[in-house]
N, C-alpha and C positions, 0 to 999 in steps of 0.2 A: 623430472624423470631421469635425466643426465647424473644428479647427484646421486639418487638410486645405482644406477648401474655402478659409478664410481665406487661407493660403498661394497656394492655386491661384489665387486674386480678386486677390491682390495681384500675382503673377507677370502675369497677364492684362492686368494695368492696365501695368505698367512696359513691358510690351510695345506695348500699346498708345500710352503717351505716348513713347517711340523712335519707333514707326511714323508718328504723328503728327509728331515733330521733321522724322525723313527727309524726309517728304514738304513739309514749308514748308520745308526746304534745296533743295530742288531744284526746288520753284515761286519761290523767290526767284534762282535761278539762270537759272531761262527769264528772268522778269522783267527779270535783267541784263542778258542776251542781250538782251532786244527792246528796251528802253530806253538802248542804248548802241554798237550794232551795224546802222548805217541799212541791211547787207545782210540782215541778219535780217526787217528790217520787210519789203525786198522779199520776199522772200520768203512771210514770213505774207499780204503781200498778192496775189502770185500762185496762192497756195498758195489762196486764199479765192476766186478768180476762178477756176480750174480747177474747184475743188470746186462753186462756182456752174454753170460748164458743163455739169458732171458730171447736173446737176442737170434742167439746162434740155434738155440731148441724152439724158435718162433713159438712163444709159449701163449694161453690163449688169454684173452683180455683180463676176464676174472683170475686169471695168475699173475699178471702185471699187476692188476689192483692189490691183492695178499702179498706181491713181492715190494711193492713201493709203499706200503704201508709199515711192513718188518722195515725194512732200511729206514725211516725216515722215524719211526719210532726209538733203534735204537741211536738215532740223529739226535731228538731231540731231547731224549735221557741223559744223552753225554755232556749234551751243552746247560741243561739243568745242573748232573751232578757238577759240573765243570763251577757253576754258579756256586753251589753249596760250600763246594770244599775252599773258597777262595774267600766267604763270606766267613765261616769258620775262620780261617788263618787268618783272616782281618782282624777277626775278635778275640784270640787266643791262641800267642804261641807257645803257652805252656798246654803239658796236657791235661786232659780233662776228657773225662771219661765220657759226656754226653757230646761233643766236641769228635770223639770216635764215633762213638754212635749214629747223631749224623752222617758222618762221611762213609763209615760201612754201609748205613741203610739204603745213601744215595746211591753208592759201587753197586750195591747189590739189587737196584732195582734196573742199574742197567744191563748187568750180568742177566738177570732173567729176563729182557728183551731181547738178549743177542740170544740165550739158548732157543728162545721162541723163535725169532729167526732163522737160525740154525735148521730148528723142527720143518717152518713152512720150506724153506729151501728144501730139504728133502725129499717133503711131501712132492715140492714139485719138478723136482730133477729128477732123483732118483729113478723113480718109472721111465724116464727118457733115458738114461740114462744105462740104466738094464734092456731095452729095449736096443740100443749098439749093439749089446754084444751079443745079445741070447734073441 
């Protein structure tokens, strides 16, 4: 029985220093995002100025849900395209027309995250918003 557990303690452990690795690989990959990426940073800092709103207009739970969702969507498009465009220039520093392609396609599905953003922010300020002053 003793060797059992020993077994199972050692399995538990390996698993745990993997789940440990995973996890500082892909805090060291935000990292690259936000230290390499000036759109990234806007982001984090809109993303932190919403979330302040959020705050300040005590907005209702199902508006935290829509608003932490836009934020964290247009999160994890940037550190996607952040991936894409880095895996391109690994493979080709000349140009190459599919080589743009990717990298516009990636841009541009973040662009349409942060407009959708943009939209729900609205959706949920704005009426608070007009409500100050009128």
């Amino acid at each position: 029985m003793e060797v059992y557990k020993e077994l199972y303690n050692q399995e538990v452990g390996k698993i745990r220093r993997k789940l440990a690795k995973s996890f500082s690989y892909a805090i060291d990959g935000i990292r690259y995002t936000i230290k390499t990426q000036p759109n990234m940073r806007v982001h984090l800092g809109v993303g932190m100025i919403a979330v302040a709103a959020g705050i300040a207009f005590r907005i209702a739970s199902y508006e935290w849900l829509a608003l932490v969702i836009v934020i964290c969507f247009v999160f994890i498009l940037e550190i996607i395209n952040t991936a894409i465009e880095t895996l391109v220039d690994l493979y080709t520093e000349e140009y190459h027309h599919l080589a743009k392609v990717a990298k516009d396609t990636a841009a541009g599905a973040v662009m349409v995250a942060a407009i959708m953003s943009v939209c729900v922010g609205l959706i949920i300020f704005l009426p608070k918003i007009m409500n100050w002053f009128f």
